[in-house]
Kinemage of the C-alpha trace (Angstrom):
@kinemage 1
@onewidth
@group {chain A} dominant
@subgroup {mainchain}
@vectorlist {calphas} color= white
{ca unk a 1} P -100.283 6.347 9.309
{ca unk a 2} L -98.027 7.111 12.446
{ca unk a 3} L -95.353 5.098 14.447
{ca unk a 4} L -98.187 4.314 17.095
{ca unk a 5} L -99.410 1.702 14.908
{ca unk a 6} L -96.281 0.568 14.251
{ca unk a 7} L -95.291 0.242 17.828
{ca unk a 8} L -98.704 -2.154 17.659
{ca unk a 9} L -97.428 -4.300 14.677
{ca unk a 10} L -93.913 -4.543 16.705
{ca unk a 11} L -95.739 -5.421 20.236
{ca unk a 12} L -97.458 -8.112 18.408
{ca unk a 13} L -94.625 -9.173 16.675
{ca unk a 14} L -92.031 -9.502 20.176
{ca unk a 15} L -95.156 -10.899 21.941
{ca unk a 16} L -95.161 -13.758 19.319
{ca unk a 17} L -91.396 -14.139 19.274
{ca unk a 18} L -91.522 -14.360 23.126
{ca unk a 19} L -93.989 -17.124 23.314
{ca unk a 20} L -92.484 -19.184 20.671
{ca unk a 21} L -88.308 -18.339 22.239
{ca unk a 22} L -87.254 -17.217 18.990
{ca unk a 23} L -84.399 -13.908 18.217
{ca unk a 24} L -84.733 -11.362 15.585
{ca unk a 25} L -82.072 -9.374 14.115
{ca unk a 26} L -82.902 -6.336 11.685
{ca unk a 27} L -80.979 -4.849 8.258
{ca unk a 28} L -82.551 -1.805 7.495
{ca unk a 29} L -81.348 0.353 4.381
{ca unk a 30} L -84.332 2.874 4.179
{ca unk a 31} L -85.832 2.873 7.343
{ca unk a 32} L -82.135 3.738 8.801
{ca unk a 33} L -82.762 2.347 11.999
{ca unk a 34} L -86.092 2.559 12.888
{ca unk a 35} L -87.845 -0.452 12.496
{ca unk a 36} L -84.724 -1.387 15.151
{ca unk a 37} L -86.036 1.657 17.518
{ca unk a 38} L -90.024 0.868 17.229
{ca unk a 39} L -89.371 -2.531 18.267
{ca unk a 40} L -86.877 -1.715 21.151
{ca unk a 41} L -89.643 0.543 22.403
{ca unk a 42} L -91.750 -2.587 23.736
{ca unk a 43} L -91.182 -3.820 26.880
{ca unk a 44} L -89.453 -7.353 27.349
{ca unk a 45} L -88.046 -7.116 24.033
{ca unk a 46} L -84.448 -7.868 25.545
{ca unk a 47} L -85.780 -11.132 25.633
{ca unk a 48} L -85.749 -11.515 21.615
{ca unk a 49} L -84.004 -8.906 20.247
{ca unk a 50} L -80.497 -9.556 19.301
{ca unk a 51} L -79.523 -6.525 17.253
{ca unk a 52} L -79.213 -4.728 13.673
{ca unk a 53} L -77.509 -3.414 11.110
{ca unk a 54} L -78.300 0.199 9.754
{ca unk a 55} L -76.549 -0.240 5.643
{ca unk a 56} L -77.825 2.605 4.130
{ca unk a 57} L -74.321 2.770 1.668
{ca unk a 58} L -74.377 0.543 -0.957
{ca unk a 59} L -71.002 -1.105 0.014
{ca unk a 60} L -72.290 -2.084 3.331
{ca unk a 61} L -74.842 -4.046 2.019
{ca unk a 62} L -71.911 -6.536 1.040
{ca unk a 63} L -69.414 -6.056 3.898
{ca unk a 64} L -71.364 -5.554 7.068
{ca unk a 65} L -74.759 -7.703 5.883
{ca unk a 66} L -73.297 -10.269 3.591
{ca unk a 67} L -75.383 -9.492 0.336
{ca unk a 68} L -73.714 -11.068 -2.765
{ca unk a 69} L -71.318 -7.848 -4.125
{ca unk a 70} L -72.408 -9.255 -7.718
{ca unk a 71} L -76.305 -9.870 -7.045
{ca unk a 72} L -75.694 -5.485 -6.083
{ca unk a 73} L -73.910 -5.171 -9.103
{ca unk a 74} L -76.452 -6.311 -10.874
{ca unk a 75} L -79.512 -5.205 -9.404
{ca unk a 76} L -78.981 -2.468 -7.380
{ca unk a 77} L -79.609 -2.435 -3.817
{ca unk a 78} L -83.621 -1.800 -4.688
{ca unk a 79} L -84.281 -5.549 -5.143
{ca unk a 80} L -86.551 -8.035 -3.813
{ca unk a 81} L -83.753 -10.694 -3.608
{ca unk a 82} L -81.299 -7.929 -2.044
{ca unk a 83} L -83.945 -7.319 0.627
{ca unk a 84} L -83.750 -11.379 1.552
{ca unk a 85} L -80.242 -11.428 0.985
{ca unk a 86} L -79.966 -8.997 3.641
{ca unk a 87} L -82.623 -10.542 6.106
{ca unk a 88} L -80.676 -13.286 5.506
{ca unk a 89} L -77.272 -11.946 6.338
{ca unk a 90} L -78.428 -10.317 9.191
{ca unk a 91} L -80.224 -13.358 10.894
{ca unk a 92} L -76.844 -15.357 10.034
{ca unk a 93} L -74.254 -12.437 11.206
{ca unk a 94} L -76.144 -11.387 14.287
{ca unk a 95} L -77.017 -15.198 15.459
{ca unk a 96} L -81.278 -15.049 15.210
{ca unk a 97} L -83.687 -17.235 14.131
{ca unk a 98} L -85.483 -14.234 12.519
{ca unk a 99} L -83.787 -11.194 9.954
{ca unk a 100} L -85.927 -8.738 8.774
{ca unk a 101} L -84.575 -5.905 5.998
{ca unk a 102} L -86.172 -2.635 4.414
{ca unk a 103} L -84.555 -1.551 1.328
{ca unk a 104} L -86.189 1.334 -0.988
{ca unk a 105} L -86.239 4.695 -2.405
{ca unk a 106} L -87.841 7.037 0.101
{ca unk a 107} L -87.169 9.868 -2.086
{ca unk a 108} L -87.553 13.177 -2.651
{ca unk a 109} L -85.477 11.399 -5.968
{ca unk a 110} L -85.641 8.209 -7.920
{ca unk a 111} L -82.176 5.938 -7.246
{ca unk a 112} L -80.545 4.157 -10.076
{ca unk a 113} L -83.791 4.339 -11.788
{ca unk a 114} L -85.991 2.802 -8.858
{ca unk a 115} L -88.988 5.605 -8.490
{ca unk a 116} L -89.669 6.959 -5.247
{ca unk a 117} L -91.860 4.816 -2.966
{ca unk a 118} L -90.731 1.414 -4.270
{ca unk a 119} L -89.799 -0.280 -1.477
{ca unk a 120} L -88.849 -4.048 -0.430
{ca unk a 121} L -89.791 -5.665 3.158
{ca unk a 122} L -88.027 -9.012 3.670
{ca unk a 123} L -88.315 -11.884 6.553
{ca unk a 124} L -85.433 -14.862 7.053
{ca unk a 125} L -86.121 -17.729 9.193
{ca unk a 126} L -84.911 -21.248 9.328
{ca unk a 127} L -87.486 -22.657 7.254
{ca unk a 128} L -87.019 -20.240 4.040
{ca unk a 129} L -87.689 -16.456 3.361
{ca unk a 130} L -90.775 -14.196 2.319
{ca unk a 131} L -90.452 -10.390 0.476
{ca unk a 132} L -93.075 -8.084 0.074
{ca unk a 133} L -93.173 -5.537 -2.877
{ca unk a 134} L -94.333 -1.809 -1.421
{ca unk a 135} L -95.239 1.108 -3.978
{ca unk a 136} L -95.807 3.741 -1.384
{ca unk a 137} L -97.046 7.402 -1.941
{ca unk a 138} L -95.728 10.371 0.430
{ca unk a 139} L -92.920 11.887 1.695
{ca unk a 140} L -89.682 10.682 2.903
{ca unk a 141} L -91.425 10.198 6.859
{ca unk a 142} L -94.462 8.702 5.318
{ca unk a 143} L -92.846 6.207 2.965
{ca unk a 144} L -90.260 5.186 6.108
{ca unk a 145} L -93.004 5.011 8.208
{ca unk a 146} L -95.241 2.665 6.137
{ca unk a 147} L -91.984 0.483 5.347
{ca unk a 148} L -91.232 -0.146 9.000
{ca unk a 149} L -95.295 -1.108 9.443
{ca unk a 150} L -94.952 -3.396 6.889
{ca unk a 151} L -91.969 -5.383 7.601
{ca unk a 152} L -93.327 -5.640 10.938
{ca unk a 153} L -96.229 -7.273 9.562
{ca unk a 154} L -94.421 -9.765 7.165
{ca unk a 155} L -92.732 -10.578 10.490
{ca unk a 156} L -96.227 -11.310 12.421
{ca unk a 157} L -97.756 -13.085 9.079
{ca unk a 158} L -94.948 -15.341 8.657
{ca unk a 159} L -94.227 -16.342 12.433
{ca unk a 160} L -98.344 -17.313 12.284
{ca unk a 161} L -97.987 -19.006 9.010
{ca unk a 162} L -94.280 -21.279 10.531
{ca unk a 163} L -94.799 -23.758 12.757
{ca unk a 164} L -93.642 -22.890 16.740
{ca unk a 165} L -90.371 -25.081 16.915
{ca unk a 166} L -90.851 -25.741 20.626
């Protein structure tokens, strides 16, 4: 898989956000920025896009995202309910309807125990949250690259699955 069908998930994604007037904000751990820079590569995405947060160190999980310092404390920042505490945090801090966080191990080590390629995808919204557990194979480029892809498409199966506010 390459960033070109990424760029699709994302299109699809801001196209949907568009027609609907919704935001998105992003917390990526992982992915260190790039689900933020495949979805500021489609056009008309100023429209939606309100920002992110790149909180690859532990710490910033807490202070810049707003992730419980005791839910890391005790379960590491490779967790299913860190990844919606931070697409939570990140929807609340950066004023979106949408957050969407990648937190994982992209390796070429296991972290804190967590083998390489686990990875969690996460999607906040008004009505609730969704997480998605990954268990990729690859490198470092492949497993980023595959995280981004799939947060993208939590994004795109939950905005068809929610009701359109408007």
């Amino acid at each position: 898989m390459d960033l070109s069908e990424a760029r699709l998930a994302a299109a699809a994604a801001v196209h949907r956000l568009v027609e609907r007037s919704e935001t998105l904000a992003t917390a990526e751990s992982l992915t260190g920025g790039l689900v933020a820079a495949t979805i500021v590569e489609i056009p008309g995405v100023s429209a939606v896009y309100r920002g992110g947060l790149v909180v690859y160190a532990t710490d910033l999980k807490a202070s810049l995202a707003g992730v419980p310092e005791v839910l890391l404390a005790e379960r590491g920042p490779v967790d299913p309910q860190v990844a919606v505490a931070l697409a939570a945090g990140c929807r609340e801090r950066c004023g979106a309807d949408w957050g969407l966080a990648t937190t994982g191990v992209a390796g070429p080590d296991p972290q804190d125990g967590k083998p390489v390629g686990l990875v969690y995808v996460a999607v906040a919204g008004a009505a609730g949250s969704a997480v998605r557990e990954l268990k990729l194979d690859g490198n470092r480029a492949a497993i980023r690259t595959e995280s981004v892809m799939s947060v993208l498409r939590l994004l795109s199966d939950t905005l068809q699955e929610t009701p359109n506010p408007a």
